[in-house]
C-alpha positions in Angstrom: 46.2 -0.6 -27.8 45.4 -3.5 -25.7 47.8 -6.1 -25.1 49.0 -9.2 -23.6 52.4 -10.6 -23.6 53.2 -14.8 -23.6 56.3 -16.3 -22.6 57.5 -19.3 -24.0 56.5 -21.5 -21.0 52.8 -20.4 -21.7 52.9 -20.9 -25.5 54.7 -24.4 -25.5 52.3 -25.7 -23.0 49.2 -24.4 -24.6 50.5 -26.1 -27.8 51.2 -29.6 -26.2 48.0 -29.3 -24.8 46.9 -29.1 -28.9 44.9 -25.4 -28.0 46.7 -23.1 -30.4 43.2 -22.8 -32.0 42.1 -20.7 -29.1 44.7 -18.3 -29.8 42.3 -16.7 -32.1 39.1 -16.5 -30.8 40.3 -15.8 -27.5 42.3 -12.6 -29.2 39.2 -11.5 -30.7 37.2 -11.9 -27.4 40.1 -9.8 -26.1 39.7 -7.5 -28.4 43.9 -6.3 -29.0 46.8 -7.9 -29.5 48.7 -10.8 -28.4 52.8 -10.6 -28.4 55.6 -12.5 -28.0 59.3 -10.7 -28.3 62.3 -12.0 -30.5 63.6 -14.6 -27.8 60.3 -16.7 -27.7 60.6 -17.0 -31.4 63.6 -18.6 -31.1 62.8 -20.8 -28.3 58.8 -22.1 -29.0 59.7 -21.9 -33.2 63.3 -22.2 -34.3 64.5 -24.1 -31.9 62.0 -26.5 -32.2 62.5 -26.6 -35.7 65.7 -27.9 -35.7 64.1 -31.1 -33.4 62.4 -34.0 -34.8 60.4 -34.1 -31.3 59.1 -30.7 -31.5 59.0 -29.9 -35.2 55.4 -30.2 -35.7 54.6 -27.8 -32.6 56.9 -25.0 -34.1 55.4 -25.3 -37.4 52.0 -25.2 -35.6 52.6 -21.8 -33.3 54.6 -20.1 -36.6 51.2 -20.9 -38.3 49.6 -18.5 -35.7 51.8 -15.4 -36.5 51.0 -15.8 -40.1 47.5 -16.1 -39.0 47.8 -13.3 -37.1 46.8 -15.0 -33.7 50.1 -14.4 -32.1 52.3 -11.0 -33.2 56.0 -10.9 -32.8 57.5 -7.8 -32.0 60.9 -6.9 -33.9 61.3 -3.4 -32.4 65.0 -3.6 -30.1 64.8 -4.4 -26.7 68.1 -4.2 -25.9 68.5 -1.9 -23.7 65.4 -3.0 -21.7 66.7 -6.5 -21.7 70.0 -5.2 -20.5 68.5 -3.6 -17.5 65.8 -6.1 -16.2 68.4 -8.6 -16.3 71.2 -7.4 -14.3 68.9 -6.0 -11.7 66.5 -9.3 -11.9 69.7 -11.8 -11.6 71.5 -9.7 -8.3 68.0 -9.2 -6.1 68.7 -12.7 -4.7 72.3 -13.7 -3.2 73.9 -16.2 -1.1 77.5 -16.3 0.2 77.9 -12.7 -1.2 77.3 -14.4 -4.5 73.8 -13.3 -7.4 71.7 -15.8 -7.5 70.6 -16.4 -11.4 66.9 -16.8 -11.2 65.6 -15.2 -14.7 66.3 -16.2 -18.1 66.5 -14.4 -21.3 62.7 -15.6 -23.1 61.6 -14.7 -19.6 63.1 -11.5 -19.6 62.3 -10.5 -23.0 59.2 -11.3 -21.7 59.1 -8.5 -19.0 61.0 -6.0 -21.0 58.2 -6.1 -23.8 55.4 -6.0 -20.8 57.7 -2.6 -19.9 58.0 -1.4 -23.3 54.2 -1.7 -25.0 52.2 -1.7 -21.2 50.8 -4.7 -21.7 47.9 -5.5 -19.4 49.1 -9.1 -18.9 51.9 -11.9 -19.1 51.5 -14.9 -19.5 54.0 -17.2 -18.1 54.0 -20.7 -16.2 57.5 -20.6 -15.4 57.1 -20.3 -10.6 60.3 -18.5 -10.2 59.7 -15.2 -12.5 56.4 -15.2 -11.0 57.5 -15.1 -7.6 59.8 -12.6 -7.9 57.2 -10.1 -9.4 54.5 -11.7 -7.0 55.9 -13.2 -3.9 59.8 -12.4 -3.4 59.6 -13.4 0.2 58.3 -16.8 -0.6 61.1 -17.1 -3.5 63.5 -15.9 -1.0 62.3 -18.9 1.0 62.7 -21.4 -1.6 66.1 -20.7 -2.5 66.7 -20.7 1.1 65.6 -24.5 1.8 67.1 -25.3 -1.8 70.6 -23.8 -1.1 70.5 -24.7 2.7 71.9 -21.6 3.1 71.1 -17.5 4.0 69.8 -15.7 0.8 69.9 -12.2 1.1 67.5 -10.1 -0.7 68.3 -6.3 -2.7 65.5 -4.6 -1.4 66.4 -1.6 -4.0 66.5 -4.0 -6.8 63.1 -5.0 -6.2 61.6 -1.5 -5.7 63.3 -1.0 -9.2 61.1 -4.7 -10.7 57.7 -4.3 -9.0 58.3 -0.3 -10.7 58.2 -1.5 -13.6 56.3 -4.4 -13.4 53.2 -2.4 -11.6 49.6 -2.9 -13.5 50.7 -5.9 -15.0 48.8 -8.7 -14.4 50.6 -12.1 -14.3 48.4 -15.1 -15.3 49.3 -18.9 -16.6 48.1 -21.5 -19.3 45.8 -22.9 -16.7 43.9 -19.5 -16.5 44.0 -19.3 -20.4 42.2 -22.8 -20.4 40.2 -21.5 -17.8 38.9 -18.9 -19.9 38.4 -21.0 -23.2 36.6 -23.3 -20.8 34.6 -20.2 -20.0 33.5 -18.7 -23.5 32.6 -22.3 -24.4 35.4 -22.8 -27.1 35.7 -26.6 -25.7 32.4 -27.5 -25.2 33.2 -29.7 -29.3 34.5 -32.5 -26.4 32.0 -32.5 -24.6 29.5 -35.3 -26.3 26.5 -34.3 -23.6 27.3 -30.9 -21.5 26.4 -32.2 -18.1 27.4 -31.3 -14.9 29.5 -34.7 -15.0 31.1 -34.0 -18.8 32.2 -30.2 -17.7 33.7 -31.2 -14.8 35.7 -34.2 -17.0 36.6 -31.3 -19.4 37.6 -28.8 -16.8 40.2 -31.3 -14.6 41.4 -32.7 -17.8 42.2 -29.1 -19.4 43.8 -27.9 -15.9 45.5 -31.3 -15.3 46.8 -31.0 -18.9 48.5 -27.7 -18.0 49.8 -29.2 -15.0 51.4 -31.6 -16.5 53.0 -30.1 -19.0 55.2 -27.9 -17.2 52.7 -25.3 -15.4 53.2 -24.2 -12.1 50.0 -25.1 -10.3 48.9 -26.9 -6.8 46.9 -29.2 -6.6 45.0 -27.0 -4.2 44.7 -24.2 -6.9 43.2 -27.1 -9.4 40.5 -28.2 -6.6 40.0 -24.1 -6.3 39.7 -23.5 -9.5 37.3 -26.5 -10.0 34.7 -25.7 -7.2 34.4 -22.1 -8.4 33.8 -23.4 -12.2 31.5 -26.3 -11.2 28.4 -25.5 -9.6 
């Protein structure tokens, strides 16, 4: 079965950005499943339950698993948990110390990616991306944040980019991208110009920006030039 996994970071900012609609379509364009594990739950829905700020977005993503837009998987993932994170959260040291870098949603994340061989995660969150994509450039970064030598476990991150090989790691502006794409947004569009598709692009992408995803932006420009023609 085809599937793609979403981390909280993802989910939340596609919900402030009110396109928890797309979930479905996009699914069906798709054509398998879309999962998140236990530990999103409880971030993007419990949690925010228990808020007056966030209330109305939790009720608003648990809406999609009774749809059936998003599916949470109950199976145990201890074990995989267990292991990502203790070999995630010592890759990076300084001072003959582990760096933390990874969190349990994101985690939970991976460890479902492992578990069902999902095709893709979905995650905004730079550093988990990093590690998977660019450890070098993470190394760097916790270099000029710690103003200090950080030493990386080169075995450790055989053992991730193992695992994490044939995954595909994308982010809430690419989603928008791609309800951009199949049209799902043209509704805001009063005329569809060249000028009103370019409005709706930069203020989906700016919208994902600006609620908490990790994008340049030179990435947004990119992103715009290819889309706009």
């Amino acid at each position: 079965m085809k599937a793609i996994v979403f981390d909280s970071s993802t989910i939340i900012s596609i919900a402030m950005n009110n396109l928890l609609w797309t979930l479905g379509p996009l699914r069906k364009q798709f054509k398998g499943e879309f999962y998140i594990p236990l530990s999103v739950k409880e971030e993007v829905i419990d949690a925010a339950l228990r808020t007056k700020r966030f209330k109305l977005e939790g009720l608003q993503i648990q809406n999609e698993i009774v749809e059936g837009n998003l599916t949470l998987y109950t199976e145990d993932l201890i074990k995989e948990i267990h292991e990502i994170e203790s070999i995630a959260n010592s890759t990076f040291a300084c001072n003959g110390n582990d760096i933390h870098i990874i969190d349990k949603g994101e985690i939970a994340a991976l460890a479902l990616c492992q578990k069902i061989g999902a095709e893709v995660l979905f995650i905004d969150e730079r550093t988990t991306r990093l590690l998977i994509e660019a450890p070098n450039m993470l190394a760097s970064i916790l270099h000029n944040k710690m103003h200090k030598q950080v030493h990386i476990n080169k075995e450790n991150l055989s053992f991730i980019h193992e695992r994490m090989k044939g995954i595909h790691i994308l982010r809430s502006v690419e989603f928008g991208v791609a309800a951009y794409e199949l049209g799902l947004l043209d509704k805001y569009m009063p005329q569809k110009t060249q000028e009103t598709k370019r409005q709706l692009l930069d203020a989906v992408l700016w919208g994902m920006k600006l609620r908490g995803c990790a994008v340049s932006d030179f990435e947004i420009q990119q992103i715009m030039e290819k889309e706009i023609k």
